[in-house]
N, C-alpha and C positions, 0 to 999 in steps of 0.2 A: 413360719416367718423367715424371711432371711433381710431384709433390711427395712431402714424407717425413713422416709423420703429421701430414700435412694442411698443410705448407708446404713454402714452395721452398727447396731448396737449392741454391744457386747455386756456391760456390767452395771450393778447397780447402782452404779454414778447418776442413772438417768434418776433415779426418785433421789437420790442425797441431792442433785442440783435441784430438784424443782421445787424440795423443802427447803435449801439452801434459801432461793427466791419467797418461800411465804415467811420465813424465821424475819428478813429485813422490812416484813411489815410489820413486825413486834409479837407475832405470834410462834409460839415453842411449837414443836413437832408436832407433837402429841396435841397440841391445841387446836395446831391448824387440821392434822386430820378427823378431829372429834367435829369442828367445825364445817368440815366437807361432807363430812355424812351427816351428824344432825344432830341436833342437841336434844335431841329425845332418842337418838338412836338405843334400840334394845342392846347391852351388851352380848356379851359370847354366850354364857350361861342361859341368860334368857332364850337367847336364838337357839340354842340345842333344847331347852323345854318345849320351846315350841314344836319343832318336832313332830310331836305324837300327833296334834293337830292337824298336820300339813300333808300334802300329797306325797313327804318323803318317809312318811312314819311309813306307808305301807310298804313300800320296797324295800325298807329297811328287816321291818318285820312281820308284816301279811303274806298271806298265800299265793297273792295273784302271781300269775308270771311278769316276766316282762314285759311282753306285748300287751296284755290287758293292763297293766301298769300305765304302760307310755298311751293306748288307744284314750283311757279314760281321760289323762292328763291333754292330749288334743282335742279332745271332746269340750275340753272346758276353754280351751283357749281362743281368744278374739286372732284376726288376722292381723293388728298389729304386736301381739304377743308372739305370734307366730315368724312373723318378720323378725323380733327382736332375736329371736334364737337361732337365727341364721348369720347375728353379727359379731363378727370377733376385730375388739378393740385395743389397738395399745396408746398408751399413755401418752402424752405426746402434744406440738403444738397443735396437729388437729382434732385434740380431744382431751381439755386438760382436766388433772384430778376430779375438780369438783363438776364438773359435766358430766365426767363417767359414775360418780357416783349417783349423781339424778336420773341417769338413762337406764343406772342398772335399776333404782328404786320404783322406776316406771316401765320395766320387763321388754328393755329394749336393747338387751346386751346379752351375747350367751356366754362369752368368755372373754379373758385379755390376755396378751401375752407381751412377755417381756420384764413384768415384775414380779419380781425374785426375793421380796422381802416381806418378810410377813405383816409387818405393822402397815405396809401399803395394801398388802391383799386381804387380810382379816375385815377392815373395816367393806370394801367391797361388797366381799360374801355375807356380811352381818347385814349390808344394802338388797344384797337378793332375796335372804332367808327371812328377811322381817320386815321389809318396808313393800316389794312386790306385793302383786295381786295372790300369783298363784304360788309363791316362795321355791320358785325351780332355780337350785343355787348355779353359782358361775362353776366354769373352771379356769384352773392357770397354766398359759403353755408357755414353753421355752426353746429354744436351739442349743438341748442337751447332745451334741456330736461329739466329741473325743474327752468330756469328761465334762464336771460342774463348778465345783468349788479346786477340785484337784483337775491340770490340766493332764490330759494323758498325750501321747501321742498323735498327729493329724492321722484320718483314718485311712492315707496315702499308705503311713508307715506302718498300722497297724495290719492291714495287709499283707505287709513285708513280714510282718511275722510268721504267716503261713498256720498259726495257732488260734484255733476257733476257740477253744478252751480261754485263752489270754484276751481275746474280743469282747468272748461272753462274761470277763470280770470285770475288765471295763465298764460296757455297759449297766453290770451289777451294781456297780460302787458309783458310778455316776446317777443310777436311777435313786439311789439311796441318801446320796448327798442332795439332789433335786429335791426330793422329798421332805427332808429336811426343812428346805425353805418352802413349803406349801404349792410345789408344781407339782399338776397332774398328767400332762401330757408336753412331750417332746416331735418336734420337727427333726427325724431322724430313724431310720439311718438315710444317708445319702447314697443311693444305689446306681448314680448313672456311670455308665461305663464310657469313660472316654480314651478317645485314641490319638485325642489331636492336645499336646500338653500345651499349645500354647491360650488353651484355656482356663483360666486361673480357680476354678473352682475342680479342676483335677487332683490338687490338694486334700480337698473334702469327701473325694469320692475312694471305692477301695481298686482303681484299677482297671487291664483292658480285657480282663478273663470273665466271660460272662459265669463260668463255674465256679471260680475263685469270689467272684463277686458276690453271687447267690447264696455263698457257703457263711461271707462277711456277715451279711443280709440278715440269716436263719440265726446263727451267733447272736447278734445286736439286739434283735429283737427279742429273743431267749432269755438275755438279760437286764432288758429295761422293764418289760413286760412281766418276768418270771412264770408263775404258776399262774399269777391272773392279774389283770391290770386294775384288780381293786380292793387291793390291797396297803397299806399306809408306805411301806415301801418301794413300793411299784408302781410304774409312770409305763403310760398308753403313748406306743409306738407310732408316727406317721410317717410311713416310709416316704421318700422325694428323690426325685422333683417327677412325676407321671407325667408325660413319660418321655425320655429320648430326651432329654436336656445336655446329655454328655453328647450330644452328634449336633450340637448349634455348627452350620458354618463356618469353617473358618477359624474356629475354636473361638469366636466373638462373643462372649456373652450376648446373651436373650437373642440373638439371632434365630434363622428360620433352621428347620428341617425338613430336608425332603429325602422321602427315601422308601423302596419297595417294602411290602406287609412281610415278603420271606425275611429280608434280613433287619428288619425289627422281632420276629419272633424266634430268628436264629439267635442274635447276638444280643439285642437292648431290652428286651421286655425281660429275660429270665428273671434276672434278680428283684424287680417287685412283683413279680408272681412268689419266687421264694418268700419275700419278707409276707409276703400276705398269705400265703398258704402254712406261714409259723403262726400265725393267727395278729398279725400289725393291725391296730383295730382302726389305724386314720392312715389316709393318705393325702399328702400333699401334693395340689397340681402342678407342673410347669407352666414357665413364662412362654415358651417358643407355642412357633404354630408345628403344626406336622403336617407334611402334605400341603399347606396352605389353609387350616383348617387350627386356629388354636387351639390349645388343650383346654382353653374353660372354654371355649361353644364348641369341644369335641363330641357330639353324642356317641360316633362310635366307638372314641374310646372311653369315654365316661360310663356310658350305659351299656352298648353293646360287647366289650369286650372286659372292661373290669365287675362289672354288673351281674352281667350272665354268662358269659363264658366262663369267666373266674369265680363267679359266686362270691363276690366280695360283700361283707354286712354291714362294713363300719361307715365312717364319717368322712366325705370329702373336705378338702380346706383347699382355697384359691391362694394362692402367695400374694405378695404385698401388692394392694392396689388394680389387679391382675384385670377385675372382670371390667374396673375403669378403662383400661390400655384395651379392652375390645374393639374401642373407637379409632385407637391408634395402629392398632392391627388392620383397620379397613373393613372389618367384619360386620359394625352394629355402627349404625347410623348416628347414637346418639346413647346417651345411658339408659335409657329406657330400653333402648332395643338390644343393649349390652347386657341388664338385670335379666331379660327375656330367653336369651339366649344360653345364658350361665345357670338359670335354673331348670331349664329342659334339658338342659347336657346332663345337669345334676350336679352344682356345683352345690354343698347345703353350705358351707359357712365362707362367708364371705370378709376376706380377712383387711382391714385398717382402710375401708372405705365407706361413703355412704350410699354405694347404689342401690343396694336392696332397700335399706329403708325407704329411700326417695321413693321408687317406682316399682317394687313389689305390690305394695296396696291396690293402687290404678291399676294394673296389670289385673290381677286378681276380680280388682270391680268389675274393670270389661270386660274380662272372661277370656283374654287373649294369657292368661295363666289360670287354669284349673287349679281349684282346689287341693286337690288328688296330689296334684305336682307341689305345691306347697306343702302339704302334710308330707309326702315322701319324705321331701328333705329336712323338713322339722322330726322326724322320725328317728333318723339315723343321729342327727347333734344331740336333741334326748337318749338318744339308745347308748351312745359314747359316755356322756353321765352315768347311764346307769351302772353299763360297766365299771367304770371308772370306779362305783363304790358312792359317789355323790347325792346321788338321793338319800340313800341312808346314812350318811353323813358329811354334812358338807364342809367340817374342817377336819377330813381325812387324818390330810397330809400336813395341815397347821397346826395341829395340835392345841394346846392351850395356851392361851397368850401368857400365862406365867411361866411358860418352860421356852420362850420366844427366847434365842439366843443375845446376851447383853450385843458381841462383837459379831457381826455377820461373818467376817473376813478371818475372824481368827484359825491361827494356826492349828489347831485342835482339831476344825472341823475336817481338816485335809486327810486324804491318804498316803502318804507318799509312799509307805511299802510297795504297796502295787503299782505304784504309777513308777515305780525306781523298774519295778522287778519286769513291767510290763515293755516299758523304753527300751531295757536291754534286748528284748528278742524282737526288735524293730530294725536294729539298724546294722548296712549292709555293707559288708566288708568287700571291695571292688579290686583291690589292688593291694599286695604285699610283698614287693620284690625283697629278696633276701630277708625275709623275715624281722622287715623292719619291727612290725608290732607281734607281740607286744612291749610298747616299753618300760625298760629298767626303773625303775624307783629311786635315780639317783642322778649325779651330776647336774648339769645344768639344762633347761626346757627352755624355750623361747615358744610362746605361746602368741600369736599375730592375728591379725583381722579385727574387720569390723563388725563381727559376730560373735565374739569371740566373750564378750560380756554383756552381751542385751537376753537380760531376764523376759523381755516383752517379744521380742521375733522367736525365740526357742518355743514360746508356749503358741506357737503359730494362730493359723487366722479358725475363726469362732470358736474361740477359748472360751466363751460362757463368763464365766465368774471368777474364772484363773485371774490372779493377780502378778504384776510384773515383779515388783518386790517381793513376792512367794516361791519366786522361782528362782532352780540353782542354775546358774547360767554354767556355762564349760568352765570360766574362769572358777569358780567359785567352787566346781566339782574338781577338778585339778588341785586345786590346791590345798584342799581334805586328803584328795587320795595321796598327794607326797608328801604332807606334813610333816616336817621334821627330819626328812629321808633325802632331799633332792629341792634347788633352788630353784624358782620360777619366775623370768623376766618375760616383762609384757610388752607391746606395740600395739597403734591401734592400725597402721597399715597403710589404710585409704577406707575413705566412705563405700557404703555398696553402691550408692549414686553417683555419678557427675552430674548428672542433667538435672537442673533446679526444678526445670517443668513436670517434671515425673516426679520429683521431692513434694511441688506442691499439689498436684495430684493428689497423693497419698495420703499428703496432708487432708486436703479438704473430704477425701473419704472416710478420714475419722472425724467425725464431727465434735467430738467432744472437745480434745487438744491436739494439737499436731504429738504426730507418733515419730517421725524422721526428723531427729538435731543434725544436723550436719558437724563434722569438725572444719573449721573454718582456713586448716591450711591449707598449701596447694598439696596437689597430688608427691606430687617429687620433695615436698619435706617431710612428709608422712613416710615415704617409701625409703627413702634415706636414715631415716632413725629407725625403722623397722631393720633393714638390712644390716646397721649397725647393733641394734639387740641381736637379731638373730648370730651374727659375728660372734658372739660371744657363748653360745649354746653349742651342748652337744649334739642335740635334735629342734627341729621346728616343727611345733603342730600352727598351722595356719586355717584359721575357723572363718570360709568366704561363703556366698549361695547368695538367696535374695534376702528383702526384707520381708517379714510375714504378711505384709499390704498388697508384698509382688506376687501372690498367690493368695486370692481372696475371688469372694464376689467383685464382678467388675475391670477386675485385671487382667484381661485377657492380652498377652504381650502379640508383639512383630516375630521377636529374634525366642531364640531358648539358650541364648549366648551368655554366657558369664557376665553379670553385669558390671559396669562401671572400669572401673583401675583395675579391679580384684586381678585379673587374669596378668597386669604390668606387675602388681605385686609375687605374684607366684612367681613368674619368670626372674625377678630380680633375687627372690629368697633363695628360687633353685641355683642361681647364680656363685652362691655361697660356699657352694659344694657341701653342707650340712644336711642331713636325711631331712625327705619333707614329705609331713605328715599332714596332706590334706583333709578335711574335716568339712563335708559339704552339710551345709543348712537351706533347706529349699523346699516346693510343695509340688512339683513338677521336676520329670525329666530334663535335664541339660546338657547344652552338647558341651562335653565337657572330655572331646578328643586331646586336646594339648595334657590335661590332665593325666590322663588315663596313661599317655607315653613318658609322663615327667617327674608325678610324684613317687614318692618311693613307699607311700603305702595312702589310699586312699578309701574313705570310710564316708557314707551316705549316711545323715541321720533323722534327715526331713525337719520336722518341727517335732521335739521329743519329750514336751512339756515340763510340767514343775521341775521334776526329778533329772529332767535331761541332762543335765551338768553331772551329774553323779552315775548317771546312767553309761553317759558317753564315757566318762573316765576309768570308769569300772572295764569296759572293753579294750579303751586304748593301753591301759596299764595289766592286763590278760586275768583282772578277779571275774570277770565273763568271757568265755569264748563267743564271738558273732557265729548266727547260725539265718541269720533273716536273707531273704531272698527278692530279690525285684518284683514286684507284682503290676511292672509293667515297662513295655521296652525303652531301652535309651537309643534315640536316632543320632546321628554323627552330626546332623543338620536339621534345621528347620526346611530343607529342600526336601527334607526325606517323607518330612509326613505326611501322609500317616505309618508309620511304620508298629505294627503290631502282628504277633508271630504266628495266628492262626485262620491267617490271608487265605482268599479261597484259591484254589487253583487255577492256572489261566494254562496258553496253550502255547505260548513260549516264556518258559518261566528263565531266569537268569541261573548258570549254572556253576555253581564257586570252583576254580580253575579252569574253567573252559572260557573262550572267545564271548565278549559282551553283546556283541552286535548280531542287529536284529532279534534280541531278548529286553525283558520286561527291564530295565534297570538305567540309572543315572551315570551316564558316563564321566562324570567328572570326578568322584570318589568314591569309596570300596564299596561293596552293597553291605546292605543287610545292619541289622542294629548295632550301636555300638556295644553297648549292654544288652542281650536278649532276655525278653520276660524269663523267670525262673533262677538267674542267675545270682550266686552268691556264695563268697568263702569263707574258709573257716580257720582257724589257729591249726588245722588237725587239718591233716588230708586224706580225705573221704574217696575212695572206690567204687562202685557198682560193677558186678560184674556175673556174669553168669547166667543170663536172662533164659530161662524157662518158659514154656507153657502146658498147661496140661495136656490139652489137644489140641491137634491141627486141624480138624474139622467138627462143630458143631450144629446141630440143629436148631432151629425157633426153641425158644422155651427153656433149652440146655444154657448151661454157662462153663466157663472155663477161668481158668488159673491162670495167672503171671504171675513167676516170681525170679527174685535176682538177689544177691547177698552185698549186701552195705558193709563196709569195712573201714575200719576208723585205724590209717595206717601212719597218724603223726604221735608227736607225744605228749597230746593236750587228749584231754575227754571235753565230747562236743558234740554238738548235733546236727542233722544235716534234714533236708528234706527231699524225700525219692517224691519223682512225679511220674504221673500214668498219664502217658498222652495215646490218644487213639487215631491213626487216622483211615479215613472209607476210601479206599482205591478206587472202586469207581460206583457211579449212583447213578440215579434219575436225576439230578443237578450236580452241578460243579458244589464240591465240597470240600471244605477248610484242610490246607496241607495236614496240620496236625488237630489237636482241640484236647485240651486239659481234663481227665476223667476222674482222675483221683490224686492224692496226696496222703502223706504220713511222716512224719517227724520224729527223728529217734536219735536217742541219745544213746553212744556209744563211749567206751574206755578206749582207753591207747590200746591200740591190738585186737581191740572186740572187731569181732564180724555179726552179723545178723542178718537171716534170711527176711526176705520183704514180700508178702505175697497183696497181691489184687484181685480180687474178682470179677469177670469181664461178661455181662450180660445184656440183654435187651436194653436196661436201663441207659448204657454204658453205648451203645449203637445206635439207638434212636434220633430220630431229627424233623426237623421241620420240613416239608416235601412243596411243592413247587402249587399244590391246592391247599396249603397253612394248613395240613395234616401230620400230625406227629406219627412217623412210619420207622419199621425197619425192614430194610432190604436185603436180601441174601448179596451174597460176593465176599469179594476178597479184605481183609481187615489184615493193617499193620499196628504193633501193640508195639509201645518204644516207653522205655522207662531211664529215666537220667535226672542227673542232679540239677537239672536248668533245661528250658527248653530245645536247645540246640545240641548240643551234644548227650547223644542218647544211644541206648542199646536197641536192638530192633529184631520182633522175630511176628511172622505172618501167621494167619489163620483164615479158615473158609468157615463164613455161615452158609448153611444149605438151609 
């Protein structure tokens, strides 16, 4: 799922309002839900004796396998039970509580997603396991991404960490808090690789490295999933959006794709091949078409390429309303011809619409949908249950409704260790002239901007169940970390808006309440009493970027420009001649040139969840050294993109000190990114040096050595990360200057050195070939290892 007629739904305000709404007809919660499902409804107790009776006793505890399990369980189902399990429903005005509970008690519902609370989904499942025909319980899914009840990091930043280890606890502690509230499966990880930031869901995703991505990918799922997806603690993975959703046009949301099968299988398809080869038991389709050819009527990629190429087992899911929007894509004449199309592609769950039910039946009657093609897909949403652990018990993950938490929200349930510990190795230290940070613990702080205390934009966009009041904003982590040590005056700066129209925008994209208060002075009294606080400090940390709305589904900007005043405010703080400590909050790349020449130490922190106020202060004050890295480039401009560092070769490439003309490059400012993927500093200054290889010539099948020694030569202990880039001097196609092969993270002392070695094999040379054959080619290979992508050590080798 990612939104509900056309926005996100984040938390669960949606069930408190709509009991809010039955409480004002005189009925209590609890009354009204007992009355939605039935006044005979079987309690819990009863529904788990039942049990033994039911189709779920055997999978719980008979011999059959699986398949004879699910074959017998289709054997008995009508074709409109069989429909009903192809429908996933959320709560909603086109589907209110007591309709879904009749639909489910009439096996015309296979899951819902979006509620997060047990006393909403208990009664549900008590509707599937005891009021149904054939007692085939639901599941509950969510948009578990960057955490649940604890927000962690946007998965932009956790990339930046370059730490699969730190991913994969993420995911752990979010699958476990999920669970908690009785979800069984997640829309997640988000794998599309984008390159164009001015698409607002680049926030969501890990990046423009399709190896970096892959590695996020295999992590995320590792941890939501665990040992097995059924488990009481573990939530079934569906990786998203299938596929190429990061390459929309123009970076426009839901837009088209068009683009050759080479470089979909170079660069966009890796990372859900990885999240599916860790074993992701759902995948989520995209909105866009590919080729002209949408992803839910794609047979080739539904069936011929994730099907049988990939040997994929699990469960397809359509995103919101998707197979409707067939009509609107041009594809299917009418919904009929929409449902027709979506289940030959193989689309089996059909997410928060009504076409299958409509017009699967008649389909079916006249035989313009097979059987065969019906059962497939009722196969695979049964087989996801099974996994899941649901058959053999259908309140897993709900547990008992006497152990049902009194406070959903309360604090207890949070993590915030890890999400403190996780924040810190996210965020990217850009600029530190004269060793502004870290700072002292004393005198006076002028702390600026209009981010600078919003608990809601720090826990950025699909927060899940993160709460705004939960979280420590910078103000709030500031003022823990000096307490009693050092004074702290505040300003609020300027708005991140001017433009109302864009305010209400954002507005209306949260549907619940407006998320953007504006302060209602003008610009220039706001910047006036800021420059007068800051007057008064030793140092200024200024906290600007966007709002968490301005990197969301949906937001796909023009500019990647500093929004609003922020950039008249920096200029007037710098004015001051006081050190100035920029503090970016955003979910995308910015050009953020003026910056990079003006502040005197500047720090990336994305959107850094609950803990981010304590996280970020922890680094600006030196109790963490920053060690996070770019996990994707910064352009100088919006004229630049796509700017991303593992561009293919061409035949007049631009050459840094040589004449521009008649080469690949913008004449009108410098080339190349502002920020290059991989880059990132540290308290400590990090070396490489010494680069090695074992041989200079190897054969097929042989592999070789690199290595180079890390040297941590400041006087902080900290960590850095060496990159292995590869690049193929020359092929059977044009191939990528460089391409990301490996990575390692090491924490060194003041003075340590440490050798860093890689090992460079087939695995490591391989590629997509110009007949979508994964080959390796003999010739000549350059092996370059450096602490960010651009500045690198470099020594050649020959495969023979």
């Amino acid at each position: 799922m990612d939104n509900l007629n056309g926005v996100p739904v984040a938390d669960d305000r949606v069930a408190e309002s709509r009991m809010d709404a039955i409480e004002k007809g005189g009925l209590s919660r609890r009354q009204a839900l007992g009355a939605m499902v039935s006044a005979a409804l079987v309690p819990v107790a009863a529904a788990n004796e039942a049990l033994a009776s039911s189709p779920r006793g055997k999978a719980a505890s008979g011999p059959a396998t699986k398949k004879a399990f699910i074959d017998d369980l289709i054997g008995k189902m009508t074709v409109d039970e069989k429909v009903g399990q192809l429908r996933l429903i959320s709560i909603g005005p086109e589907m209110p509580f007591a309709q879904i509970v009749e639909e489910i008690a009439a096996g015309r519902i296979a899951g819902s997603f979006n509620t997060v609370v047990r006393r909403d989904n208990r009664p549900m499942q008590e509707a599937a396991v005891t009021r149904s025909r054939l007692k085939i319980p639901l599941f509950f899914a969510y948009d578990v991404v960057h955490g649940h009840r604890t927000t962690f990091p946007i998965p932009l930043g956790l990339a930046a960490s370059f730490d699969m280890a730190a991913i994969e606890r993420m995911a752990r502690v979010s699958a476990i808090e999920a669970c908690n509230d009785g979800v069984d499966m997640t829309f997640a990880p988000m794998v599309d690789i984008s390159h164009d930031p001015r698409w607002g869901r680049t926030s969501e995703g890990f990046g423009e490295d399709p190896y970096l991505v892959s590695e996020c990918a295999r992590a995320s799922v590792r941890g939501f999933q665990g040992p097995s997806p059924d488990r009481p603690d573990t939530i079934m993975a569906a990786v998203k959006h299938f596929a190429l959703y990061g390459a929309v046009e123009g970076g426009r949301d839901y837009n088209t794709v068009d683009m050759s099968p080479l470089r979909m299988h170079q660069i966009y398809l890796p990372p859900y091949r990885a999240a599916i080869d860790e074993g992701a038991g759902g995948v989520m389709v995209a909105l866009n078409s590919i080729n002209g050819v949408p992803a839910s009527s794609n047979t080739w990629l539904m069936q011929d390429l994730l099907r049988r190429d990939w040997g994929f087992k699990g469960v397809t899911v359509s995103d919101h309303g998707a197979i409707t929007e067939l009509t609107r894509h041009g594809v299917a004449r009418d919904n009929r011809e929409a449902a027709k199309l979506a289940i030959k592609a193989g689309i089996d769950l059909s997410m928060a619409d009504q076409v299958y039910l409509a017009e699967l039946p008649g389909l079916v009657a006249s035989g313009e949908i097979k059987m065969a093609e019906l059962d497939a897909c009722v196969r695979e949403v049964l087989g996801a249950k099974y996994d899941m652990g649901l058959f053999a018990n259908p309140f897993l993950r709900m547990g008992k409704k006497e152990d049902d938490p009194v406070d959903v929200r309360a604090d207890d349930r949070l993590h915030r260790e890890p999400a403190r510990a996780i924040a810190r190795e996210t965020l990217v230290l850009l600029e530190n002239r004269n060793q502004t940070l870290p700072l002292k613990k004393q005198g006076t702080i002028a702390l600026i901007g209009p981010l600078a205390d919003s608990g809601l934009d720090i826990l950025g966009s699909w927060s899940a169940q993160g709460v705004a009041t939960q979280a420590v904003t910078l103000k709030a982590g500031i003022e823990k970390a000096i307490e009693g040590k050092a004074r702290l005056l505040t300003a609020h700066g300027t708005n991140v808006l001017d433009d109302q129209k864009v305010v209400d925008y954002l507005n209306y994209l949260n549907w619940d309440k407006p998320e953007v208060i504006q302060d209602p002075r003008s610009v220039e009294a706001m910047i006036a009493e800021a420059v007068s606080v800051a007057q008064q400090a030793d140092v200024v940390i200024a906290a600007v970027g966007e709002l968490r709305g301005m990197s969301h589904e949906s937001s796909s900007r023009v500019s990647i420009e500093m929004p609003g005043s922020q950039r008249k405010l920096l200029q007037a703080l710098k004015a001051t001649g006081k050190p100035l400590v920029v503090v970016l909050m955003n979910g995308r790349p910015l050009a953020i040139g003026w910056e990079k020449d003006n502040a005197d130490a500047l720090l990336e922190t994305w959107y850094a969840g609950t803990e981010g106020g304590n996280a970020i202060a922890d680094v600006l004050f030196g109790d963490h050294n920053p060690s996070a890295k770019l996990p994707i480039s910064f352009p100088r401009s919006a004229g630049q993109i796509p700017t991303y560092y593992n561009h293919l070769r061409i035949g007049r490439p631009f050459t840094p000190g040589k004449p521009g003309n008649y080469t690949s490059q913008y004449f009108e400012e410098e080339q190349g990114a502002l920020y290059p993927f991989g880059f990132g500093l540290s308290y400590s200054r990090f070396t490489l040096s010494g680069l090695k290889l074992s041989a200079a010539r190897i054969s097929r099948g042989q592999k070789l050595t690199a290595e180079a020694t890390l040297t941590n030569e400041g006087a902080y202990e900290g960590a850095d990360v060496v990159q292995l880039y590869i690049s193929d001097n020359y092929a059977s196609i044009a191939r990528p200057v460089k391409e990301l092969k490996g990575f390692t993270k090491l924490t060194l002392k003041s003075g340590e050195s440490r050798v860093v070695r890689f090992e460079i094999g087939e695995d490591q040379l391989k590629f997509v070939n110009a007949e979508l054959r994964e080959v390796v080619e003999s010739g000549r290979f350059t092996v370059q290892l450096g602490l960010d992508s651009r500045d690198v050590l470099e020594q050649g080798f020959e495969l023979v």
